[in-house]
N, C-alpha and C positions, 0 to 999 in steps of 0.2 A: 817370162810369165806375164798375160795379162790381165794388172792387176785391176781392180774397182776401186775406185777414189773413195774413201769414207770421209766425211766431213764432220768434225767437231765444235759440239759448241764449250766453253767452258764458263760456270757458275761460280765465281769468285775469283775475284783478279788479284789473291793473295801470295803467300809465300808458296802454296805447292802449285796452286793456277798456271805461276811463270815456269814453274820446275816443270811441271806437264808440257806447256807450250815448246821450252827449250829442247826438253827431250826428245817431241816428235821432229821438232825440224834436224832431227840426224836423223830419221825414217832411211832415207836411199844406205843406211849401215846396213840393214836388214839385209839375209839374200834371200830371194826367193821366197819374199814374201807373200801371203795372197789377196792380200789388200795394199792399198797406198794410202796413208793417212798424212790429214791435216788440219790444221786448227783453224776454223772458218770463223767464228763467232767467241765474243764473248762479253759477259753479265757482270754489271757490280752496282748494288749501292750508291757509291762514290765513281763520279766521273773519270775524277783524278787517278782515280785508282788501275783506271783500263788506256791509260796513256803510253804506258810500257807498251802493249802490244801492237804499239803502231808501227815497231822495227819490224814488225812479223807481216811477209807482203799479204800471206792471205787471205789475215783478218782481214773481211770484208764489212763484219756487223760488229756493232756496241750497243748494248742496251740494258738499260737500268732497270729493268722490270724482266725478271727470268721468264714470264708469263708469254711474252713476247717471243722470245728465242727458242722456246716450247712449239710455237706457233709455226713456225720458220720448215717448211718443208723440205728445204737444201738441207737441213741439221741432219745426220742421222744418230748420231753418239753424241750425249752429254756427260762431263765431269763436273759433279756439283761438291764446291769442296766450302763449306758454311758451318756456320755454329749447329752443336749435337741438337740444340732445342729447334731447329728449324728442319735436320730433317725428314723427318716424317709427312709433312703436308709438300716439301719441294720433291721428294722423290716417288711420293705417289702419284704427284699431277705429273711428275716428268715419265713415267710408267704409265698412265692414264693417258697419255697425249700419242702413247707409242712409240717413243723414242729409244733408243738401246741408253743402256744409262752404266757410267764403273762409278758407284758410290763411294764417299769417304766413311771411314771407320767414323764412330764406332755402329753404325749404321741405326740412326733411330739414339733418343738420351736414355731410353730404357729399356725392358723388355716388353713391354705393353706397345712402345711405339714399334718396336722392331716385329715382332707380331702382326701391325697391321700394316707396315711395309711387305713382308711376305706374303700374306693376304693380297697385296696390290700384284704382287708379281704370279699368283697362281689366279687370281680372277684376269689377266693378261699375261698369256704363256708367250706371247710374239713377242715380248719388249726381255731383249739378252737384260743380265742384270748381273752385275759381278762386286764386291766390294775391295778396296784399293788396299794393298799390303805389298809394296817391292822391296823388302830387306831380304827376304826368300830366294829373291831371282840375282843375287849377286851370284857368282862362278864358285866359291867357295860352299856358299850354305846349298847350292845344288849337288856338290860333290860328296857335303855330309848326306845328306836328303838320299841320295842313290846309295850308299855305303849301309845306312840303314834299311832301304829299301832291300838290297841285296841278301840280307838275312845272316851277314857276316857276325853280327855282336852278337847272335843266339841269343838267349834270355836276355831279357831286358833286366838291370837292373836299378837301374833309375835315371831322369832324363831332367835337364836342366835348360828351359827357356826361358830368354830374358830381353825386356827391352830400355836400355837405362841411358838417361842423360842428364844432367847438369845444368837446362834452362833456370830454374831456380833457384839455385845455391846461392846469387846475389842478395840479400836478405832486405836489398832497397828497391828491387826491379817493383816497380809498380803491380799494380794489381790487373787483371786481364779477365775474362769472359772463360777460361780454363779451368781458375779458380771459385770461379761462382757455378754453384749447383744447380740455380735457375737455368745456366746456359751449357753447364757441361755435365750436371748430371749428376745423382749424388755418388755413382762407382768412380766420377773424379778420375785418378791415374790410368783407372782401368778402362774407361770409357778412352780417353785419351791415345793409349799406347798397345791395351790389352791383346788387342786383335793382330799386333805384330807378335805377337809373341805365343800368342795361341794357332796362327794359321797353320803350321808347319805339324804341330800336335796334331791337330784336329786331321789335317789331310792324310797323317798317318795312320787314323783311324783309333790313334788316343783320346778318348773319351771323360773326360774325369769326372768319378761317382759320388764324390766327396771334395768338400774342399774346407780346411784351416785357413784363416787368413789373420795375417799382421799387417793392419792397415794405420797409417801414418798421417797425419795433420801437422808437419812437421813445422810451419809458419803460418800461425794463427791468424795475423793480422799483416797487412801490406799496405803501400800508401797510397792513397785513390787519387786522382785527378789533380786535387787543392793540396797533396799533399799530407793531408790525415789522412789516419791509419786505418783502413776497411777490413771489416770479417772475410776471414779465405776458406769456405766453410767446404771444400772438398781434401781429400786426400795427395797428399805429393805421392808416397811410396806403398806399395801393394806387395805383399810376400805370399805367393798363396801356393799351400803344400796341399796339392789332390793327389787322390789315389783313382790309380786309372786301372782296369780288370778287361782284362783281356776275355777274348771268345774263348780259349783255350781252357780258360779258369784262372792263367797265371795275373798277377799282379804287381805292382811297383808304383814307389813316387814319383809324380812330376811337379816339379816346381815351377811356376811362374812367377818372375820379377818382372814388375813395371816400377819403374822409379822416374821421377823429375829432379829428384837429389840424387846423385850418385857420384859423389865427389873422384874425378879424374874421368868420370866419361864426359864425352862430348853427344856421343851419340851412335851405342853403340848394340848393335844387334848379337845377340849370342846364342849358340847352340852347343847341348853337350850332351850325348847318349852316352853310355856307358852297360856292357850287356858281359856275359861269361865268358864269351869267347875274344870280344873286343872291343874296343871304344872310338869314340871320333868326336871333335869338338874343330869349331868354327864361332871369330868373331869377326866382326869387320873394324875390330880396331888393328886387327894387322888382316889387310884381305886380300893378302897375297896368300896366306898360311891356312892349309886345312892339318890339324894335329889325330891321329892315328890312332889309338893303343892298341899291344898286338903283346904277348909270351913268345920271345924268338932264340936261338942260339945267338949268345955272341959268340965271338970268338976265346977263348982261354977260360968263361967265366960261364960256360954252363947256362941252362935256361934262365932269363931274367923278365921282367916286365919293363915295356919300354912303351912312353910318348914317343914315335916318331915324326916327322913335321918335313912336308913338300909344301910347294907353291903353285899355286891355279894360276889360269890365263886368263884370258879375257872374255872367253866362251861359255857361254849360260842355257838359260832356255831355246833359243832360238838363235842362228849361227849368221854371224856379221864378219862386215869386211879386216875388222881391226884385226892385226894379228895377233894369232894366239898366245901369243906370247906376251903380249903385253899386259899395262896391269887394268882394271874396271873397277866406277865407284859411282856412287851414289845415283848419280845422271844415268849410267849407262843400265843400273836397276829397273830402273822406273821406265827406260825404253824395253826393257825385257819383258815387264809386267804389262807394258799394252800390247808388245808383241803377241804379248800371250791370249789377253784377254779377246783380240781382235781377230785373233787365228782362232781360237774357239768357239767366238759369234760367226766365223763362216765355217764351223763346223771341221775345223783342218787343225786341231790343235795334236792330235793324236793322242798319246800317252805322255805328252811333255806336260808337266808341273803348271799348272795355272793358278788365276785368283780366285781370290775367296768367295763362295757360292752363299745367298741368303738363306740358309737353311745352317750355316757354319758359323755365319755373322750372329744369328738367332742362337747357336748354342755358345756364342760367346757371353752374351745377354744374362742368359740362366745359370753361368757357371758365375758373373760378377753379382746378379742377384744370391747366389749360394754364401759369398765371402760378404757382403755387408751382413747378410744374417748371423755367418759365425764371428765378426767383430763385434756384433750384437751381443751374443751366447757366450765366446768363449769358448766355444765347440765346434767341433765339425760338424757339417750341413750337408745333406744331400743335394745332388744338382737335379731339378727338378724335369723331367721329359719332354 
């Protein structure tokens, strides 16, 4: 195939910045891809902070001013991965300058700014615009994803997303820009995690009309800079029970967990449908293992209900050299998730699973404004249109 070299700038030389960078240089895994991608550029604040990618040969630009890299003609894809309060004005100008742009969740610190980011993408229909969620394109939560697709659990009976880990459990870890509502918002966890845990809903065409929410401020105070103790005025854990109503009339719970306390996860993406005729659950803390339900004969003991439980390969969205046999994790996500996103800005994605579109990020927005209202109430809230 001959493919078209797409070049990359990326906005923040952080913890997923490198994760990005590392991931596309296994690009040549991909087969028959219809792009070639690479990390040309990238942005920070802090100088020191863009040192690392100097192991990457084809960083060719650094520049401290994202205004700059905006600028940059060679760019055609930016990854802006910054604090929730920032953005709203960085991915409008990067949508405003024409650039294709995969945004970080939670896209915008609220519904107002996410609103007028979609706003920026419908007054400029040329600039692709996708928001970043790869716990999806692991081989396992694809093979839930199609099981459900397939219509095998017939009635749904209720569905369980979650996305939990344990950065916080240390009760000394300093304070950070996560825990401040100035810079993360006041949906906090939700803002944070929400949109892992919601994409997969959402694409299924789970919609939630209501939502309960048990929301958590589980460590009030942390210790700032000098060592005194600072207000941590957002939420660690998010419990929110919607009811989601199907076209047909039928109905059922979906739960959404976001936690930053979740004592024994590291960082753990989870999926669990359960319907009349069968069920299937996937986490990635064993992500070899997709788990089944099914009513089968056994042998001597008559019909019974059973978890069954096989092991996925390495094969996801989009088919690589690795063999399929082997096993895929976090890294090889995140190359599935551009795969995808890249193969759909040139229009070649087909029917295979991609990312999160701003009109999904936006009903993520309204279902986190639904759960602070009913942590407000005490009730359930409708998710507002």
């Amino acid at each position: 195939m001959n493919a078209r070299t797409v070049n990359i700038g990326i906005v923040g030389a952080g913890l997923m910045g490198r994760e990005i960078a590392m991931a596309i240089q296994r690009w040549p895994a991909l087969i028959d891809h219809p792009v070639r991608a690479q990390v040309t550029a990238v942005c920070d604040i802090n100088p020191a902070a863009m040192e690392w990618f100097d192991q990457i040969p084809t960083v060719i630009t650094k520049v401290t001013n994202y205004s700059e890299l905006l600028a940059d003609p060679a760019i055609d894809v930016v990854y802006i991965a910054v604090r929730h309060d920032l953005h709203e004005q960085m991915y409008i100008d990067a949508i405003a300058a024409g650039k294709d742009l995969l945004a970080e969740k939670p896209f915008g610190i609220d519904r107002a700014a996410a609103e007028n980011i979609v706003e920026a993408t419908r007054a400029h229909p040329d600039s692709f615009v996708r928001c970043s969620s790869e716990m999806p394109f692991f081989p396992g939560a694809q093979q839930a994803i199609n099981a459900i697709r397939s219509g095998s659990l017939g009635r749904i009976i209720e569905v369980r997303s979650s996305f939990l880990h344990s950065s916080d459990l240390d009760l000394q870890k300093g304070i950070n820009w996560k825990r401040q509502t100035a810079y993360c918002g006041k949906a906090g966890v939700m803002n944070d995690l929400g949109l892992h845990a919601l994409h997969v809903p959402l694409r299924l065409g789970w919609n939630p009309q209501s939502v309960f929410s048990t929301l958590q401020n589980l460590v009030p105070t942390r210790p700032g800079p000098d060592g005194a103790p600072e207000a941590c005025d957002t939420f660690e854990n998010a419990v929110l029970t919607t009811n989601v109503l199907l076209e047909d009339g039928e109905q059922f719970p979906l739960t959404i967990e976001t936690k930053r306390i979740s004592p024994g996860d590291k960082n753990t993406w989870e999926l669990r449908a359960v319907g009349l005729d069968g069920g299937v659950f996937f986490s990635t803390k064993n992500p070899k293992r997709v788990s089944t339900f099914a009513v089968v004969d056994l042998p001597g003991s008559g019909r019974e209900q059973v978890w069954q439980h096989s092991d996925v390969g390495s094969q996801s969205v989009w088919p690589t050299v690795t063999g399929g046999i082997f096993e895929s994790g976090f890294s090889d996500s995140i190359l599935q998730m551009w795969a995808a996103f890249l193969a759909e800005r040139a229009g070649l994605l087909g029917d295979r699973f991609g990312c999160v579109t701003p009109e999904e990020a936006l009903k993520t927005h309204r279902i986190y404004e639904a759960a602070l209202a009913s942590h407000e109430t005490h009730s359930a809230v409708l998710v507002a249109e």
